[in-house]
C-alpha positions as CSV (number, residue, x, y, z in Angstrom):
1,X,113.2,87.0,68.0
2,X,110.5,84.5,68.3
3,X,113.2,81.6,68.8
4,X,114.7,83.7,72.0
5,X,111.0,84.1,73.2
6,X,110.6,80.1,72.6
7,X,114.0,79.6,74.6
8,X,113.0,81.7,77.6
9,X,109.7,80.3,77.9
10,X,111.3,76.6,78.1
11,X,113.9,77.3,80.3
12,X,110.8,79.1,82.7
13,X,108.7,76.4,82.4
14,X,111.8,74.1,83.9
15,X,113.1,76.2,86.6
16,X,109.1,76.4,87.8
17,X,108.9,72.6,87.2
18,X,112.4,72.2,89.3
19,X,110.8,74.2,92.5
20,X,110.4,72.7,95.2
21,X,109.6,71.2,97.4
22,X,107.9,74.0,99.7
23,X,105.6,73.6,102.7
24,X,102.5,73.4,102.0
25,X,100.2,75.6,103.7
26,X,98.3,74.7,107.2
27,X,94.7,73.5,107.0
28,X,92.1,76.1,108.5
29,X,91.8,73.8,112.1
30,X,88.3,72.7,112.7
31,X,85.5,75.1,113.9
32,X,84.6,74.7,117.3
33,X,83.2,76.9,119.3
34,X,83.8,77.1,123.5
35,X,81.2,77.7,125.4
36,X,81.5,80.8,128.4
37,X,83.3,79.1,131.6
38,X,83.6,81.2,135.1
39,X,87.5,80.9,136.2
40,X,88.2,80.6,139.5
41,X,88.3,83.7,141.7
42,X,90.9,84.8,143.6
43,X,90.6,86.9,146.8
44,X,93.0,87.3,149.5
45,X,92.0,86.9,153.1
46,X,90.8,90.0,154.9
47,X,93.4,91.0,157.2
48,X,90.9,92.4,160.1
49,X,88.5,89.4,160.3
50,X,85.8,88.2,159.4
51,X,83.5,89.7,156.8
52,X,80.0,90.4,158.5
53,X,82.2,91.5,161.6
54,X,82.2,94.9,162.6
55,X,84.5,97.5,164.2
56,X,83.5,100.3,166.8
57,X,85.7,103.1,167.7
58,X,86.2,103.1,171.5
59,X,85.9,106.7,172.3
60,X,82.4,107.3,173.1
61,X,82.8,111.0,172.2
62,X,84.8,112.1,169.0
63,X,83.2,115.5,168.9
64,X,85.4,118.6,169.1
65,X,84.7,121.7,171.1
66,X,83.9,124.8,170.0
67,X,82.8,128.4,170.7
68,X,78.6,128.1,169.7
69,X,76.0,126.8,171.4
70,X,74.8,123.9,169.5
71,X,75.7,120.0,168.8
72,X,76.5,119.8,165.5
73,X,76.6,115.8,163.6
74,X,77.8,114.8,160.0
75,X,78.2,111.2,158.9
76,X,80.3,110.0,155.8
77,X,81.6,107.3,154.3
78,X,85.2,106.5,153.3
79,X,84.0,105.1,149.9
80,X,80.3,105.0,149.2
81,X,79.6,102.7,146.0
82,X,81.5,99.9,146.6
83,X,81.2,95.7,145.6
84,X,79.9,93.2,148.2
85,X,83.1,91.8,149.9
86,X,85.0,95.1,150.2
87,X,85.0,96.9,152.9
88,X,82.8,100.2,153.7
89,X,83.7,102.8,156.7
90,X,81.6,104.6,157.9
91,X,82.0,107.5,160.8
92,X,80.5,110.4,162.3
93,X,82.4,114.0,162.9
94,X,80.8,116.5,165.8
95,X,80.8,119.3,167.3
96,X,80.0,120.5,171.0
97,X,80.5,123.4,173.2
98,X,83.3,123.5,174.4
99,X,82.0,124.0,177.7
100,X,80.3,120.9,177.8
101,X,82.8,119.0,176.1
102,X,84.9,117.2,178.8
103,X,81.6,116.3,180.6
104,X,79.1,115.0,177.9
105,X,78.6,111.8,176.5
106,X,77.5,110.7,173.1
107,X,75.1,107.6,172.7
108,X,75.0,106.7,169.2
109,X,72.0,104.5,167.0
110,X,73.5,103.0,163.4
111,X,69.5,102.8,161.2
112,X,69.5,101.0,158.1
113,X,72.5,99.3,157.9
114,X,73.8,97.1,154.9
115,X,73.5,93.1,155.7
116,X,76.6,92.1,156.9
117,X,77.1,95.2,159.0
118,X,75.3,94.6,162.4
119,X,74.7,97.3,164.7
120,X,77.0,99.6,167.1
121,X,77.2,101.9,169.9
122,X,80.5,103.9,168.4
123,X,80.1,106.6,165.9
124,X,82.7,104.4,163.2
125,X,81.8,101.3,161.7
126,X,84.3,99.3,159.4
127,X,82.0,95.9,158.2
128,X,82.2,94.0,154.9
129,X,78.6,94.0,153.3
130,X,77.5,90.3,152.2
131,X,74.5,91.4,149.9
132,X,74.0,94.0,147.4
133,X,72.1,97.2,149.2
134,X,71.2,100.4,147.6
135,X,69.7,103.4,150.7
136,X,70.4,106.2,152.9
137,X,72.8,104.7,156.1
138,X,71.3,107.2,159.1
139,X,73.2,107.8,162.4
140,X,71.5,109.3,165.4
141,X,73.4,111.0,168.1
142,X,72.1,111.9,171.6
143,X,74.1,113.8,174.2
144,X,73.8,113.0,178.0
145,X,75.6,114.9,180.8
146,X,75.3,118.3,183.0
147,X,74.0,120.9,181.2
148,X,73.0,119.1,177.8
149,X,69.5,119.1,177.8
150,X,69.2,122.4,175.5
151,X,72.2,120.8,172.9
152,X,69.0,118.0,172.1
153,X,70.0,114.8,169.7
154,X,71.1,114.9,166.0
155,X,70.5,112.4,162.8
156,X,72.6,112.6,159.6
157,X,72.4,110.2,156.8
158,X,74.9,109.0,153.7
159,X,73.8,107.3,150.8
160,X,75.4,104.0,150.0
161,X,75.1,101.9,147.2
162,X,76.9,97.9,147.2
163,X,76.9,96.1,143.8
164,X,77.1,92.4,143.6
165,X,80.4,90.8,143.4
166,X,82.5,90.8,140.1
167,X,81.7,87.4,138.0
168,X,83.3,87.0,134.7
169,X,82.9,84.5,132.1
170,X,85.4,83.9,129.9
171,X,85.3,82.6,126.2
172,X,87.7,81.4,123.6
173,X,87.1,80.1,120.1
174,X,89.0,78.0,119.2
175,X,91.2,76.9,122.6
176,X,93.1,74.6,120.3
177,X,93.9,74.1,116.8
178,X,97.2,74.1,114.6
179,X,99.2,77.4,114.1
180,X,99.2,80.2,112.9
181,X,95.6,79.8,115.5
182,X,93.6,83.0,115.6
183,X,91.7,82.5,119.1
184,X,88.6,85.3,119.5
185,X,88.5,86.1,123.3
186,X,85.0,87.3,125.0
187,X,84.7,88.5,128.4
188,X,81.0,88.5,129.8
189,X,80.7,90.4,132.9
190,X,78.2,90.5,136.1
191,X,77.5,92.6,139.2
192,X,80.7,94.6,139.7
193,X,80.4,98.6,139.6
194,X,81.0,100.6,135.7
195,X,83.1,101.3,134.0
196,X,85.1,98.1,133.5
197,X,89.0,97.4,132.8
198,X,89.8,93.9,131.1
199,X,93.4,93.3,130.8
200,X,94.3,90.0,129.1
201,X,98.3,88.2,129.2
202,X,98.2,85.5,125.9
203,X,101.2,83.7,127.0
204,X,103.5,84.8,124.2
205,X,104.2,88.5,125.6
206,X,101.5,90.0,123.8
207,X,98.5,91.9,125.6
208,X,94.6,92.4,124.9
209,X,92.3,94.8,126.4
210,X,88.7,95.0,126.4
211,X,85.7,92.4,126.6
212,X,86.1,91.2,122.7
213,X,89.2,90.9,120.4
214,X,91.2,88.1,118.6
215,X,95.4,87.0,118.8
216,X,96.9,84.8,116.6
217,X,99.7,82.3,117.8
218,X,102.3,81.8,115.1
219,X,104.1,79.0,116.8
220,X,103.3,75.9,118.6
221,X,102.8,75.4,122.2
222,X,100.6,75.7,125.6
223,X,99.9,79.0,126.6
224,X,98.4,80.2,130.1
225,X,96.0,83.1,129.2
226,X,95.5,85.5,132.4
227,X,93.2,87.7,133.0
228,X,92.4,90.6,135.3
229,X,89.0,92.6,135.6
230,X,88.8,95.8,137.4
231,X,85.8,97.8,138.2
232,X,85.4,101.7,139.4
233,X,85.9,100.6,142.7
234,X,89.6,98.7,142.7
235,X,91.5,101.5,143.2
236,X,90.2,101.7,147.0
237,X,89.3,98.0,146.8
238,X,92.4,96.4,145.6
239,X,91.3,92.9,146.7
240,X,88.7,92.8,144.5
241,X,90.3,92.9,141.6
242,X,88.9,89.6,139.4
243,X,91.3,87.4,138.0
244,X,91.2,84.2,135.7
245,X,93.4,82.0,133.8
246,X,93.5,79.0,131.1
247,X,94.9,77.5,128.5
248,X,95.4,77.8,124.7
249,X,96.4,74.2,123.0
250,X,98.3,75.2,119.9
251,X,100.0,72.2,117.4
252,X,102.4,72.4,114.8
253,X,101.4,73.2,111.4
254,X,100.4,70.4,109.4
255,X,101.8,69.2,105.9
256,X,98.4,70.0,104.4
257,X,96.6,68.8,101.7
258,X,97.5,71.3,98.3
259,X,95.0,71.6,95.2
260,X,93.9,68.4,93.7
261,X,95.0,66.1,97.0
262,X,98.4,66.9,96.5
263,X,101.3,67.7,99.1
264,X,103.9,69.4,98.9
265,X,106.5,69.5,96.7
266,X,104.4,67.0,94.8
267,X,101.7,70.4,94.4
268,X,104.7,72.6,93.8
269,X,106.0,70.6,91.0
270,X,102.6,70.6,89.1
271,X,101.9,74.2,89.5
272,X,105.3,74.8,87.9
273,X,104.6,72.1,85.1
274,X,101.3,73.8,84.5
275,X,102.9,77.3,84.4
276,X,105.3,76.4,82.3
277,X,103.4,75.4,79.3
278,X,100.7,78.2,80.0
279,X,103.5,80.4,79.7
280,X,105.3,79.0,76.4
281,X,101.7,79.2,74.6
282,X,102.2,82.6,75.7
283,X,105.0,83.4,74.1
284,X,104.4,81.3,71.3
285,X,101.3,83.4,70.3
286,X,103.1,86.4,71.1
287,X,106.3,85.4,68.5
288,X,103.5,84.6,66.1
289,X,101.7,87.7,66.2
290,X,104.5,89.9,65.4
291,X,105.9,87.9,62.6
292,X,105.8,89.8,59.1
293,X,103.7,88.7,56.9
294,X,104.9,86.1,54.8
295,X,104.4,87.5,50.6
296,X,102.3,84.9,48.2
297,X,104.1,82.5,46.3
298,X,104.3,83.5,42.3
299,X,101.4,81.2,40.4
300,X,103.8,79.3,37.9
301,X,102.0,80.4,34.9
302,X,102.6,84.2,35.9
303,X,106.3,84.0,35.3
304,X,108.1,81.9,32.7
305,X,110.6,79.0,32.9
306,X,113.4,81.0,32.2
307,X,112.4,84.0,34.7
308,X,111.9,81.8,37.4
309,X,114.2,82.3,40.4
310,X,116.0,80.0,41.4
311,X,116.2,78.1,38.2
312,X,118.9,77.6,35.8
313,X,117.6,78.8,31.9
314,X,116.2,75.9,30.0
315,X,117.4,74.8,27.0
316,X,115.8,76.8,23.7
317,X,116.6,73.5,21.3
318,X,114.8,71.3,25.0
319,X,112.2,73.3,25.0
320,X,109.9,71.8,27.6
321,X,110.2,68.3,26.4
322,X,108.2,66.0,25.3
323,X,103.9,66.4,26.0
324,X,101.8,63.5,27.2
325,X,99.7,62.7,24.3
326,X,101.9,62.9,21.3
327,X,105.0,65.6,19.9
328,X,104.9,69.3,20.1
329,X,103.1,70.9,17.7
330,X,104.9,73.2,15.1
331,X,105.6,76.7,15.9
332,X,103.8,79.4,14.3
């Protein structure tokens, strides 16, 4: 049994020796760390013109008639919180009598507009804030004609509140390196309105979301990362949605450097040298350990000449043969 142990440990120790050669594996690429960059930002051009312009609804009386005695004035806004560089409407709804309707006139006064907005005599404004601004828009209406003096003027307010445009700044670590490259992406965010959406496009069909995680590319190549930030207002503000793109530098896996400086199939074929003999001592120790117990040889003088086995009977006339020293004494 030990022999067949001996066997299969040699033959082992070969076929691990005979291995190779194999790839070795790639080298961790250097440590480098990118610092945050600002891509460029990509907004469309406004389709109604300019952004500090501002638009005034021609009618100078939007009110609607009806049966009381009063003039009645509410002011909203289309979409309150917005970014700066969207676009914020604002417009007034009234009511007159409706006997007074067809003959009155209403002289409107915009009060603490946001920069970027101007002034104007309509009751709708449509502008494109250039600063952040944070306060109560007021709108003051005045009726003039026959028979308005009693009706008197109206002010109505909305709160508004304009964040700073969306700036990202984008980090990778690393942006190149040889695969498989694990690249930790960052997104760093100012002004814009919470919460945030970060979608990210690696380049090899995978997607990220959020402001931190990692990919790994497996293969070799350029790859164009893209990336799109939303805030709370893009679904009403579509053209501010933030995008950004760059590129991840990936090379083909190196040949490596193996244990002790060596490569490849060189490393292979020492780690199955090595193996091998760790692997006969093995079952070397293992044959030897269960090997019965070899039984101690008889001392000569316990058994006689004749007795011994193994040995044909000596010769009674022989006897043992002549002594060193001189003849064999007599026999008693």
């Amino acid at each position: 049994m030990g022999r067949v142990r001996t066997v299969a440990g040699i033959l082992l120790a070969v076929l691990l020796f005979t291995l190779g050669p194999f790839p070795a594996g790639p080298t961790a690429p250097a440590a480098h760390a990118t610092p945050p960059w600002s891509a460029p930002r990509w907004t469309p051009a406004p389709a109604w013109g300019a952004p500090s312009a501002a638009a005034v609804r021609p009618e100078a009386n939007p009110c609607t008639g009806w049966n009381g005695t009063t003039f009645s004035l509410t002011l909203s806004a289309l979409h309150p919180i917005i970014d700066v560089g969207s676009n914020l409407s604002l417009f007034a709804t009234c009511k007159l009598p409706s006997a007074v309707l067809a003959t009155t006139t209403i002289t409107w006064n915009w009060t603490n507009l946001p920069p970027g907005c101007g002034t104007s005599g309509g009751s709708f404004i449509r502008c494109r804030p250039t600063l952040p601004f944070t306060g109560n828009v007021k709108l003051t209406g005045t009726p003039t004609g026959p028979n308005t003096t009693r009706l008197g003027k109206r002010t109505d307010g909305v709160n508004v509140s304009i964040s700073a445009a969306v700036v990202v700044q984008l980090g990778a670590d690393p942006r190149s390196g040889a695969a498989p490259l694990t690249v930790n992406f960052t997104a760093s965010i100012n002004g814009g309105t919470s919460p945030f959406t970060i979608d990210w496009l690696t380049g090899d069909q995978n997607i990220g979301l959020g402001h931190q995680w990692s990919h790994t590319y497996l293969a070799a190549g350029t790859y164009q990362v893209q990336v799109w930030v939303n805030d709370s207002t893009t679904p009403y503000a579509p053209s501010q949605v933030w995008y950004g793109t760059f590129t991840v530098n990936v090379s083909a896996a190196p040949t490596g450097t193996g244990l002790f400086g060596l490569h490849g199939a060189a490393l292979w074929t020492a780690v199955g040298a090595v193996g091998g003999v760790v692997l006969l001592a093995v079952l070397y120790a293992i044959s030897v350990r269960h090997r019965p117990p070899r039984l101690p040889r008889p001392e000569r003088w316990m058994v006689p000449n004749a007795e011994r086995p193994g040995r044909a009977p000596a010769d009674p006339g022989a006897g043992d043969g002549p002594r060193p020293g001189g003849p064999r004494p007599p026999s008693r």
